[in-house]
C-alpha positions in Angstrom: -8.9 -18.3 7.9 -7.5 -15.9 10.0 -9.7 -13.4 11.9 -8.5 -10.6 10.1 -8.9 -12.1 6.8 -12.6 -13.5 8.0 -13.4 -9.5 9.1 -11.9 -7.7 5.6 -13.5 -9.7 3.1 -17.2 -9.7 4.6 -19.2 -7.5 2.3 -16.9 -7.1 -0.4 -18.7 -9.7 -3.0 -19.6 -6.9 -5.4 -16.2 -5.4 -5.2 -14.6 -8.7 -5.5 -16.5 -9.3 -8.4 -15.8 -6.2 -10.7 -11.8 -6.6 -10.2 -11.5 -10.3 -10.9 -13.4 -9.2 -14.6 -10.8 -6.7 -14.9 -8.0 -9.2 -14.0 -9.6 -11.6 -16.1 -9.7 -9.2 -18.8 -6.1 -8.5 -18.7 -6.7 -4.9 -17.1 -3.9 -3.9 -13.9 -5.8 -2.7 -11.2 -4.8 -0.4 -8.3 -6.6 -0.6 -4.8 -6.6 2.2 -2.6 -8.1 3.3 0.7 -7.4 4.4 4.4 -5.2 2.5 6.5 -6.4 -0.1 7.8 -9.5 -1.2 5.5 -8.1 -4.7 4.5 -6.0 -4.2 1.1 -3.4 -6.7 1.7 -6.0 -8.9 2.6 -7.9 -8.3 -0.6 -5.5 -9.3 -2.8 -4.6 -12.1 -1.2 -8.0 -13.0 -2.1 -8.3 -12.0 -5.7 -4.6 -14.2 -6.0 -6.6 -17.5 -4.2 -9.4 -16.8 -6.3 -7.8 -16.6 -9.8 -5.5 -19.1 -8.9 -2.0 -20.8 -10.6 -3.5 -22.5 -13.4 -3.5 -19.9 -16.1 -1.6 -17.3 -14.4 1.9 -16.7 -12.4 2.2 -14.4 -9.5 5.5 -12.5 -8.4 5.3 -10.6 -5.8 7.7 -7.2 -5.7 9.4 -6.5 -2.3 10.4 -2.6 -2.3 12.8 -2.3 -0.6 16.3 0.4 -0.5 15.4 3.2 -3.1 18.7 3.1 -4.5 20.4 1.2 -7.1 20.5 -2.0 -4.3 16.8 -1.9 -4.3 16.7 -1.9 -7.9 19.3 -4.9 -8.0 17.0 -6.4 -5.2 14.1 -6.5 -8.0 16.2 -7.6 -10.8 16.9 -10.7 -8.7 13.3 -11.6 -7.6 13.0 -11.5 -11.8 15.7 -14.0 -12.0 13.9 -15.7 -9.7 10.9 -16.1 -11.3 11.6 -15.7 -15.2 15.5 -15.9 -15.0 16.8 -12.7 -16.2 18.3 -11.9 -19.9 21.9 -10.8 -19.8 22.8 -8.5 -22.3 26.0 -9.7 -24.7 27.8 -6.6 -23.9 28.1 -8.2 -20.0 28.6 -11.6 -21.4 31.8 -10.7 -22.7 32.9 -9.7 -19.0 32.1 -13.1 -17.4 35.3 -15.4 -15.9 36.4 -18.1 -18.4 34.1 -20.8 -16.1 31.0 -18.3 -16.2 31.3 -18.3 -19.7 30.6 -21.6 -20.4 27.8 -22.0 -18.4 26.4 -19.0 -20.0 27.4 -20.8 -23.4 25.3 -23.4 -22.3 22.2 -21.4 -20.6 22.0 -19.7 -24.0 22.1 -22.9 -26.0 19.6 -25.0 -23.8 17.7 -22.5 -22.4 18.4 -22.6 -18.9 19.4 -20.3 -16.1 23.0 -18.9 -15.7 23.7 -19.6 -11.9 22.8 -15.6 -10.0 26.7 -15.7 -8.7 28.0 -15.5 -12.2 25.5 -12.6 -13.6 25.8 -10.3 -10.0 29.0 -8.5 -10.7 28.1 -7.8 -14.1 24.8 -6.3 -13.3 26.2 -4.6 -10.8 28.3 -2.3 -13.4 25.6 -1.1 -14.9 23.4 2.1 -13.6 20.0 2.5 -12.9 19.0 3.2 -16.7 20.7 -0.2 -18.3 19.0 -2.0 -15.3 15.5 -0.8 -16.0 16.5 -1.8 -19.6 17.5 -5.4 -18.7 14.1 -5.7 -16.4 12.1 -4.8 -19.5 14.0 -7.3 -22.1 13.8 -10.1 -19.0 9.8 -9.9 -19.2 9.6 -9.4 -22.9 12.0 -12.4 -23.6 10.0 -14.3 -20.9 6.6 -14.1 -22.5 8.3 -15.2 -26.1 10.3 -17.8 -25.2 6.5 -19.0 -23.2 8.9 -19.3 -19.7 5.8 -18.9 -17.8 4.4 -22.3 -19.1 0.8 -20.6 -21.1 0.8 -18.9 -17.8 -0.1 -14.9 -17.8 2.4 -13.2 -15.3 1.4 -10.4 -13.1 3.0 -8.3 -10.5 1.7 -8.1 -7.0 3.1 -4.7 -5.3 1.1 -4.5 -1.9 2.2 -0.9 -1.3 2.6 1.2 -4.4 4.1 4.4 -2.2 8.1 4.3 -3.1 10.4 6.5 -3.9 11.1 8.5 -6.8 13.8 6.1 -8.1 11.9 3.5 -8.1 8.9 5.7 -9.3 10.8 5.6 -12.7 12.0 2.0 -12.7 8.4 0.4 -12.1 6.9 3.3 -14.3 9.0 1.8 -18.0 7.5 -2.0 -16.3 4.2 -1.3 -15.7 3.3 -1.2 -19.8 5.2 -4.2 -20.2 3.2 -6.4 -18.0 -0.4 -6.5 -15.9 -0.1 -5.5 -12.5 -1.9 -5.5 -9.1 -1.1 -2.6 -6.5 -2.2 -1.5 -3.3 -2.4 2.0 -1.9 -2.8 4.3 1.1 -5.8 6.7 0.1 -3.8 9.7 1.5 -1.0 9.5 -1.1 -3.6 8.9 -4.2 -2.7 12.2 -5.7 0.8 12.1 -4.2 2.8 14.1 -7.2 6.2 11.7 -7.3 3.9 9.0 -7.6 1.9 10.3 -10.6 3.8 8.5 -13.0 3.1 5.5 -11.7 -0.5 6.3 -11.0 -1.9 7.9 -14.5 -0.7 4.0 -15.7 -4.4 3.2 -14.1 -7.1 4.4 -16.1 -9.8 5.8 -13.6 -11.9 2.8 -14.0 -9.3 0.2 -13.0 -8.6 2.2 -9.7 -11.1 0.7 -7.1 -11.7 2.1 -3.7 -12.1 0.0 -0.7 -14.5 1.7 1.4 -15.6 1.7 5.2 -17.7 -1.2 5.7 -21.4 -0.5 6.4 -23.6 -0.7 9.7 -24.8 -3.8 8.9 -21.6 -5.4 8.1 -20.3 -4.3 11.0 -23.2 -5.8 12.8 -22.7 -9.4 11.0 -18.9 -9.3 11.9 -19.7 -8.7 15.5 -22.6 -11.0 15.9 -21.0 -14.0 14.2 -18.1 -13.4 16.4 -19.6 -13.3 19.2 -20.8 -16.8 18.8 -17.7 -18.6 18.4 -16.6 -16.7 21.7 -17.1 -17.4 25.7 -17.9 -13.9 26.7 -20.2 -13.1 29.1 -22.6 -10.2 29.5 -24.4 -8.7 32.7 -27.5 -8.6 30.3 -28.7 -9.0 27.0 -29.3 -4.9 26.4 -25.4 -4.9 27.4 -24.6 -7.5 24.4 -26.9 -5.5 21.8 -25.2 -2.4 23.0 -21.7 -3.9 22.6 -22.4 -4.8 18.7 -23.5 -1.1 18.4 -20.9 0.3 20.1 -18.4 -1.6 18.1 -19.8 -0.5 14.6 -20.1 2.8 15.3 -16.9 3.5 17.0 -15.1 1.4 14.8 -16.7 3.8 11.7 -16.6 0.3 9.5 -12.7 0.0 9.6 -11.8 -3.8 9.8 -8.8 -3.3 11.4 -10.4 -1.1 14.4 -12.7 -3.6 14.5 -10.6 -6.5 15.4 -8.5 -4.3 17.7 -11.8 -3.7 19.6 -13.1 -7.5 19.4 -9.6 -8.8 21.1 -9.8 -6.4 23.7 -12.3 -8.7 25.8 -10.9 -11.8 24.3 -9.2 -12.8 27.7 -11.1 -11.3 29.9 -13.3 -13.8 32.6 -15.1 -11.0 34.1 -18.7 -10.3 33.2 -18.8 -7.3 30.7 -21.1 -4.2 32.0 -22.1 -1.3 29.6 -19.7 0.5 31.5 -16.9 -1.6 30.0 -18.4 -1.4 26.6 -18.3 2.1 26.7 -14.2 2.2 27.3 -13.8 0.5 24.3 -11.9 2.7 22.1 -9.0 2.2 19.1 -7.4 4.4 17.3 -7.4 2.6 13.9 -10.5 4.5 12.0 -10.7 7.6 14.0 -11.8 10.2 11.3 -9.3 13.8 12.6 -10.3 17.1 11.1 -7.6 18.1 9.1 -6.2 21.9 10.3 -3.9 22.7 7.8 -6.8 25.0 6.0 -7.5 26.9 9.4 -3.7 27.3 10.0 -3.0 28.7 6.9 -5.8 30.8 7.0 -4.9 32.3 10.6 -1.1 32.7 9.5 -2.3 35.2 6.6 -4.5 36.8 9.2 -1.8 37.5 11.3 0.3 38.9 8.6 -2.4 41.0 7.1 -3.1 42.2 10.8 0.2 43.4 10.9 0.3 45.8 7.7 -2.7 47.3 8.5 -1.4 48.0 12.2 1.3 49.7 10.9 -0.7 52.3 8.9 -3.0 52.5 11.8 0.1 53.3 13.9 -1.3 50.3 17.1 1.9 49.4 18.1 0.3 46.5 20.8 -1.3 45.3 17.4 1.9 45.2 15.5 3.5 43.3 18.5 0.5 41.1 18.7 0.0 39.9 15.2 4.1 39.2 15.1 3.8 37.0 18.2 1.0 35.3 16.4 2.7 35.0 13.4 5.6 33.5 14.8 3.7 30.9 17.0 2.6 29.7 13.8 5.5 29.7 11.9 6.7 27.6 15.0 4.0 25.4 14.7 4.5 25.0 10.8 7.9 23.7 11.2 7.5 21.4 14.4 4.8 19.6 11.9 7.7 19.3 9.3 9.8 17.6 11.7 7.0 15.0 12.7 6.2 14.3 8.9 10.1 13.9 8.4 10.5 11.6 11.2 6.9 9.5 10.5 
């Protein structure tokens, strides 16, 4: 197992254990928290756990919001559970298409994807949510999945609004696993998609505790030739790392490979350079901003009536350096 993997799922039994009851159960589940905490990596584990006896996993890859993307989905379906082509398109296939379709229909087979592509491409974004939802019904009739429950794995439920409204008329047709940065949790395009979840299947993956951190460390350590000055150095390097890494598994493997190839003896003054950016908690300004920007504005009305002129000047200086400020962090968002 990889070392992330190792790092993500250490002390996440209980978790583990209260969303595999709900999958069991037939309950979709989304899984949110910060970047970095190890979702991905968690439902790669729920997946190995349940496992492909009883159930039969398709994995969505978002990818262009438009129509494309969409037509992108519809052939991962196909894929999977072939894909149910409406009679009004069957009437448009060549003469040769037509007879394999004649014969998919009759023994239940697949109709080759280079026959069914230009038809489905005709249609707009409405039909093709339409088809998506007859493929899965049809699927689960005609028992294409072999006794086997199908659910959808979407490791990052933040897409766009088109898709928002495609995955939003699937979701009720079929059980579903999702994955989600904490941040965009009450995100309102993505509400749709999100009020599918009652509040008890939506799980939070938290920062991992001291001690956790401390196990990680230790047990890493002792698969590793790295050397300490002392043994106060080595207690103070599994400290370091737990505390600075505030219990963000990523942050902490960024900080454990940091001294991976490194032959020199490790002094407390090395330890203490350790630093990563993955689980650095930044207080958020947006509330002080806003606050000084009606500050400012209130500052200058009553400037006015007072007749301050250097106030008046003053507060529209201010008020422009954060209106400056307010766009430049537009731009930023737009670009990132």
């Amino acid at each position: 197992m990889a070392l992330t993997e190792r790092i993500e799922m250490i002390g996440r039994d209980q978790e583990l254990s209260k969303i595999l009851d709900k999958i069991t159960f037939g309950h979709s589940v989304l899984i949110y928290g910060e970047s970095g905490i190890g979702k991905k990596t968690f439902l790669k584990n729920i997946e190995s756990f349940i496992g492909d006896n009883e159930w039969k996993f398709m994995k969505l890859s978002i990818g262009e919001a438009n129509k494309a993307g969409i037509i992108a989905l519809i052939r991962q379906l196909y894929d999977t559970i072939n894909i149910l082509l409406p009679k009004s398109l069957a009437s448009e296939l060549s003469a040769s298409a037509k007879i394999e379709y004649k014969k998919a229909t009759l023994f239940g087979s697949k109709l080759p994807w280079k026959y069914i592509s230009k038809p489905i491409g005709q249609l707009n974004i409405a039909q093709l949510k339409d088809l998506i939802v007859a493929s899965i019904n049809q699927a689960k009739r005609k028992d294409r999945l072999g006794n086997r429950k199908l659910i959808f794995i979407i490791e990052d439920l933040k897409v766009t609004p088109t898709i928002v409204k495609v995955l939003s008329d699937l979701f009720p047709h079929t059980q579903v696993m999702c994955c989600l940065e904490k941040e965009f949790l009450f995100n309102n395009s993505l509400q749709p998609l999100i009020s599918t979840f009652p509040k008890t299947n939506r799980y939070e993956l938290k920062p991992l505790s001291i001690g956790n951190c401390h196990v990680i460390v230790e047990n890493w350590l002792e698969t590793q030739d790295i050397n300490f000055d002392k043994d106060s150095t080595k207690e103070h390097y599994v400290k370091w790392i737990a505390i600075k890494s505030n219990g963000v598994p990523s942050a902490i493997e960024n900080m454990l490979l940091m001294f991976i190839d490194k032959d020199d003896v490790i002094a407390l003054k090395d330890v203490r350079k350790l630093e990563t950016e993955v689980g650095v908690q930044r207080f958020d300004m947006t509330i002080f901003i806003a606050i000084l920007g009606v500050f400012f504005m209130a500052m200058r009305y009553v400037a006015r009536g007072a007749g301050q002129i250097e106030w008046t000047i003053l507060a529209g200086i201010g008020s422009a350096i954060i209106l400056l400020y307010m766009m430049f962090r537009s731009k930023l968002k737009c670009q990132y």
